[in-house]
N, C-alpha and C positions, 0 to 999 in steps of 0.2 A: 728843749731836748726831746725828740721822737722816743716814743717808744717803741720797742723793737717786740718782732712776733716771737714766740716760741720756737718758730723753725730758725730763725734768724737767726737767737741766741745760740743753739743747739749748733748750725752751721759755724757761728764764729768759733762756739767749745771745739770741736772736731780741727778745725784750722789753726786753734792754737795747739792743739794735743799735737799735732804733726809737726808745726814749727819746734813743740819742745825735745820730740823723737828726735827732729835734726838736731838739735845743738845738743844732745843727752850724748851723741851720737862723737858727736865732734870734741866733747869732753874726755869721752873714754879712748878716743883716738891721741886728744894729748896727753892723757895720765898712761898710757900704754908707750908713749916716746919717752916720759921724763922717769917713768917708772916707781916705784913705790916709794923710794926716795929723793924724790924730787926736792926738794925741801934742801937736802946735803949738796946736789949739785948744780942750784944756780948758780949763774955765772960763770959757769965753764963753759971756755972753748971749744973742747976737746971732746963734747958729748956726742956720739955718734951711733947711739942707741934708737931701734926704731927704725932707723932710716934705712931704707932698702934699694 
């Protein structure tokens, strides 16, 4: 196993921090579709909430 330099490590921190913006991202875009009660309306058809 290499070990890695201090800029490495620091580069790979910054490249996960951004991957997790995006998904942080794409979480609060589907709690904003199913809404605070998400929970009540799985499995509904008829959900049309969010969608624009």
């Amino acid at each position: 196993m290499a070990t890695e330099t201090k800029r490495e490590l620091l580069d790979r921190i910054e490249g996960l921090e951004t991957e997790n913006e995006v998904l942080q991202s794409q979480i609060d875009e589907i709690s904003d579709i199913i809404g605070d009660s998400g929970e009540e309306e799985q499995g509904s058809e008829d959900d049309d909430q969010g969608e624009e």
